[in-house]
N, C-alpha and C positions, 0 to 999 in steps of 0.2 A: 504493500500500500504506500511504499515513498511519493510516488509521482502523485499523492494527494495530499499532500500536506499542506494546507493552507498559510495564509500569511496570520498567525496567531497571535494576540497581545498574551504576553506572556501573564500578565494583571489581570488576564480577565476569566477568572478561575472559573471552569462547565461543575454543575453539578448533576446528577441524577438522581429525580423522585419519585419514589417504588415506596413500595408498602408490603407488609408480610401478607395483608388480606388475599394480596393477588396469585397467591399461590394457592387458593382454595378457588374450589368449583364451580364455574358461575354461568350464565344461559341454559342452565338445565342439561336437556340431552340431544344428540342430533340438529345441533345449531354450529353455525360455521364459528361463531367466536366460544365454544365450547372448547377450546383448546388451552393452551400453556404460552402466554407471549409475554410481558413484564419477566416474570419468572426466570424463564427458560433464558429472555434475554442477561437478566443478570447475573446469573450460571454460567451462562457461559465468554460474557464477560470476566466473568471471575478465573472460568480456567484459563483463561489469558494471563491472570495477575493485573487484570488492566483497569482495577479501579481502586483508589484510597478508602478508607474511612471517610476521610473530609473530603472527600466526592460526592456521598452519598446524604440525601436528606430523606426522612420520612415524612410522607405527605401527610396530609390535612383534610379533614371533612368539610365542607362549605358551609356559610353560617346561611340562615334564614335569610337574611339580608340580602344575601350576595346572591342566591339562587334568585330572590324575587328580583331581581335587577333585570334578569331578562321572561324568567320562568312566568308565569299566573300564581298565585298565592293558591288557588281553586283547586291546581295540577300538581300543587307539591304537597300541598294537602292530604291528598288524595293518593298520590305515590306512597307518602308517608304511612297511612293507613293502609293501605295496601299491605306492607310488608308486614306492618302489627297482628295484621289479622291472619296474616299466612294464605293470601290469596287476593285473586280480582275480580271482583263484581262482573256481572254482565253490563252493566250500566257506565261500570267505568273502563272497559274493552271497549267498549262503541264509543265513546267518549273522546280519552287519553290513547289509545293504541297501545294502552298496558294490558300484559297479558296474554298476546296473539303470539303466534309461529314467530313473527318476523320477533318483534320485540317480549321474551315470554316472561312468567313469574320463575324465580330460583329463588336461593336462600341469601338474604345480604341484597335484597331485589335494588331497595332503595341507598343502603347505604354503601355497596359497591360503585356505584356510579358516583354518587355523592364524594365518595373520595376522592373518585379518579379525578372530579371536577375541581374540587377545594386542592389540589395538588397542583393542577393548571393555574391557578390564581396561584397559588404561591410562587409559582415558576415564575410567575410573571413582576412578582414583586422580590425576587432575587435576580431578577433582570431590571430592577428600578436600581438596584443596589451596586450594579455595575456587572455581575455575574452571567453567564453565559445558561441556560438552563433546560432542560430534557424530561418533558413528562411524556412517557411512555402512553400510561393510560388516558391518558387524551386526545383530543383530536376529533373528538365525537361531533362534526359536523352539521348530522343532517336532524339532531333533535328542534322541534319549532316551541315556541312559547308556552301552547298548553296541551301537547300531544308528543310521544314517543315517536319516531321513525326512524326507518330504517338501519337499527341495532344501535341507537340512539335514544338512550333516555333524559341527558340533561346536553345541553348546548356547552360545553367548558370552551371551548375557543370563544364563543361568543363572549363568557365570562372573563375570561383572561385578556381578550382584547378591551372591554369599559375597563379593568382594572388600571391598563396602561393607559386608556384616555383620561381616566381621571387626573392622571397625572400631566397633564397636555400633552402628549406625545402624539405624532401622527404616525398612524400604525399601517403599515403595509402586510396584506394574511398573503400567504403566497401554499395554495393546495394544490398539494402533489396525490392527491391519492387518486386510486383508478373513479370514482364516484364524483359527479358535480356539490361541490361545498355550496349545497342551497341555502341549509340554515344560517350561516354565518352571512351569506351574501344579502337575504332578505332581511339582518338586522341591521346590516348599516346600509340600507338605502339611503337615509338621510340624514347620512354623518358624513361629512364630504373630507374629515379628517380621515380615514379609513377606507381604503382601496382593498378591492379583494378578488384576489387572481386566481382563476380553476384552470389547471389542463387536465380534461377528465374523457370517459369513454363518451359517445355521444349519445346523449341520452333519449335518440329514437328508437335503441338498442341495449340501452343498460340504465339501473333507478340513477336517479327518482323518475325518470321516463316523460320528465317535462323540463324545460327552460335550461340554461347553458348554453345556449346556441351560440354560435360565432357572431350571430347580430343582435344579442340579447344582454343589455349593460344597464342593468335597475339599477340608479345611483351610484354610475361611473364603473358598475365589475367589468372586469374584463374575462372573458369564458372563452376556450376556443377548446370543441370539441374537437375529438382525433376517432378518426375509424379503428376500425378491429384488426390487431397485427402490427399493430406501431413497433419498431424495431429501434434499437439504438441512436443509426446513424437517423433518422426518421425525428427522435424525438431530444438529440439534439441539436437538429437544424432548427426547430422551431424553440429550444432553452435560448440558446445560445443567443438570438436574435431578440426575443422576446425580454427576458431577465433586464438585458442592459437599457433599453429601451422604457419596460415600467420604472425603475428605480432614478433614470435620468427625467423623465417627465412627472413623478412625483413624488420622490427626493423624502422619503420616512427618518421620521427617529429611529424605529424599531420594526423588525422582522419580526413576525410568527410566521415559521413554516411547521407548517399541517405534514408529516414523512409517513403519509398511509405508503403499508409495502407490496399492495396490490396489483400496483404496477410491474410488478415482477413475471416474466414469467409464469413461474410454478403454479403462481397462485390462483385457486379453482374459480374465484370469481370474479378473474382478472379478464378482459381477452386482449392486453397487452403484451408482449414480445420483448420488456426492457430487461434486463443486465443489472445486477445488485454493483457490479464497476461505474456503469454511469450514473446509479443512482447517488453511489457518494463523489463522484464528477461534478454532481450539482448543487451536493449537499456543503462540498467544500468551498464551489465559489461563492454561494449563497452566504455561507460564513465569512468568507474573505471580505465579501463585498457590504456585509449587515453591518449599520453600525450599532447598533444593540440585535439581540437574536434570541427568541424563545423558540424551543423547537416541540412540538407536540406528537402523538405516536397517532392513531388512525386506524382507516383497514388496514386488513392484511388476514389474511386465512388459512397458509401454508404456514405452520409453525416454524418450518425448521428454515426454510428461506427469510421468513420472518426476525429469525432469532440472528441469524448470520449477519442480516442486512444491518439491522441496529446495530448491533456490536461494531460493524466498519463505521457507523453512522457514529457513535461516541469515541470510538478512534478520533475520526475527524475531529470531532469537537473539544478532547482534551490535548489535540497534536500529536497522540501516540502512534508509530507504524507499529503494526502487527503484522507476523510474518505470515502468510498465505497457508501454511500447514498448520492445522487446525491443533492442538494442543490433545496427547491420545485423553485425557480427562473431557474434554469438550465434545470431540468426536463422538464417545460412548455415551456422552446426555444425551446427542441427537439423536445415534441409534435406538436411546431407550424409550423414546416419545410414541405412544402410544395413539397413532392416527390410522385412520382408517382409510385415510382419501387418496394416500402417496399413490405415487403410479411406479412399481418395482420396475415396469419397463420400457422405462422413460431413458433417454443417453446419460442426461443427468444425473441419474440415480444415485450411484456409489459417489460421485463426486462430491453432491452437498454433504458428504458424511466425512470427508477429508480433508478440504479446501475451505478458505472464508469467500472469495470471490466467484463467482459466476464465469465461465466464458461467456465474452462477447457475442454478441447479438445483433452487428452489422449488416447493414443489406440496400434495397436501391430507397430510394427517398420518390414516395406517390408523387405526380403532381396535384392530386386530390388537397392533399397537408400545405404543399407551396401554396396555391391560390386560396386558404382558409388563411394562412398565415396572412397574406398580403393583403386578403379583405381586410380582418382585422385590423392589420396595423393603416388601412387606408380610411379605414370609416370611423372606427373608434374615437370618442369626442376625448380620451386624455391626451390624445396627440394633438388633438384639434381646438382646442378650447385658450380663449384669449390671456 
């Protein structure tokens, strides 16, 4: 991982915030985020050696306050009872979308999310502090004010980014995950301090199955969907161009990037084609180039690509190279992971069991991608605006 090493202040110490909760059981059973990721990811950063003590923070539960900031008092209510009771109404399934296949009841219903949320606000307030910071369990996007969706019960980016505004910061969200960041995007329509960037599948073809379009900028977002097969060289002609382009035309205090790992490959409910190599490609100039940076975690539904990718991904972020052979202690956590969904005979197969990085994933560039990219950047009112 040398050719990734960012331009790092050495002052600006990353930390990592996990919880023991996260190693307990959560979406029930037969649910794609039914898996081991916080966890698994700091296992096997650990069989690296690659994180301190004073790296690590344990997160936080969100106070009432801070959820009502975006939440309904109504919906958290009502979450809250939910879990008291050991179950969800029919009243409040129709209601909330607690409860359903997509979003189900488990044990810790309300207060697992609740953490992962009140950890993003902490991030975000050890990035007021000058710190660099990493909440795995966030990223949860696509929750809306008084309803659950899509594996989504509490908005924490949305929370983590007022946090930063409170403090007058102008916040640039920059989402990476394979899914369009709706929720974050329809809370700051009319906050014109706050820009928020999706490169996601196109969602004529993957959820939320509405808006993100390449001509769709509700209070300045910029969205530009990508067909099915995006490959490398494909989706770094469109970073590469795009990136320097947002951040010169409107110039943030502070970075939140959304690092869902679904864009990978592997992953079952991905239909992306990218490289765990390029994705810390982007992750490093993203850093290089933030001048504050909260990083938050997202999709991702392949554990074990999941767990690898982060691990490069906190590489980056505390400057450390890790050597590309996987540590035999690391290796044997991933073989011991218990999934159902791997494909044994896949090329890949034995490799993510020995290796951190991916082979590459190069190939021709659509001109589909070119002429989206070019609409974009020719219509779009941040380029255009006086």
């Amino acid at each position: 991982m040398d050719a990734l090493q960012p331009r790092i202040d050495p002052q600006r110490e990353a930390l990592f915030i996990g919880a023991a909760r996260y190693r307990r059981a959560s979406y029930g059973q037969n649910h794609p985020l039914a898996i081991p990721r916080v966890s698994l990811t700091l296992d096997l950063i650990n069989s690296y050696g690659a994180i301190a003590p004073a790296e690590y923070r344990s997160g936080r539960p969100a106070s009432h306050r801070e959820l009502w900031g975006f939440h309904t008092r109504d919906y958290i209510q009502s979450f809250e009872r939910a879990q008291f009771r050991g179950g969800v109404t029919d009243a409040e399934r129709r209601r909330y979308q607690l409860g359903t296949l997509e979003n189900p009841y488990f044990p810790g219903f309300f207060d697992t999310p609740n953490l992962a949320t009140g950890s993003s606000i902490q991030g975000a307030e050890e990035v007021l502090r000058g710190r660099l910071a990493f909440s795995p369990a966030g990223g949860m996007h696509h929750a809306a004010p008084g309803q659950a969706r899509g594996f989504c019960y509490l908005n924490d980016p949305v929370l983590a980014i007022q946090r930063l505004r409170r403090e007058g910061l102008r916040v640039l969200y920059w989402d990476l995950d394979a899914h369009h960041g709706d929720g974050v995007e329809s809370a700051f329509v009319k906050d014109p301090e706050v820009l928020t960037v999706s490169i996601h599948m196109d969602t004529a073809y993957a959820y939320p199955f509405q808006g993100g379009g390449v001509d769709d900028h509700p209070g300045g977002a910029v969205n530009l969907p990508l067909p099915a097969e995006v490959n490398d060289s494909e989706y770094r002609a469109v970073f590469t161009l795009l990136w320097p382009e947002v951040l010169e035309a409107f110039r943030p205090d502070v970075v939140v990037l959304q690092a869902g790992t679904d864009i990978l490959a592997p992953d079952p409910l991905s239909k992306f084609r990218v490289s765990n190599g390029f994705f810390w490609e982007m992750a490093a100039q993203i850093l290089a180039d933030s001048p504050r940076l909260l990083v938050l975690g997202g999709g991702g539904y392949h554990p074990i690509a999941l767990a690898r990718c982060w691990t490069g991904l906190w590489a980056i972020l505390t400057g450390r190279s890790l050597p590309d052979t996987l540590p035999a202690a690391g290796s044997a956590l991933l073989r011991a992971v218990d999934w159902e969904l791997d494909d044994e005979e896949a090329p890949d197969y034995e490799r993510q069991f020995l290796v951190l990085r991916d082979a590459a994933r190069e190939g021709p560039i659509r001109p589909e991608i070119q002429q989206r990219l070019k609409r974009l950047l020719a219509d779009h009112p941040l380029w255009h605006s006086p």
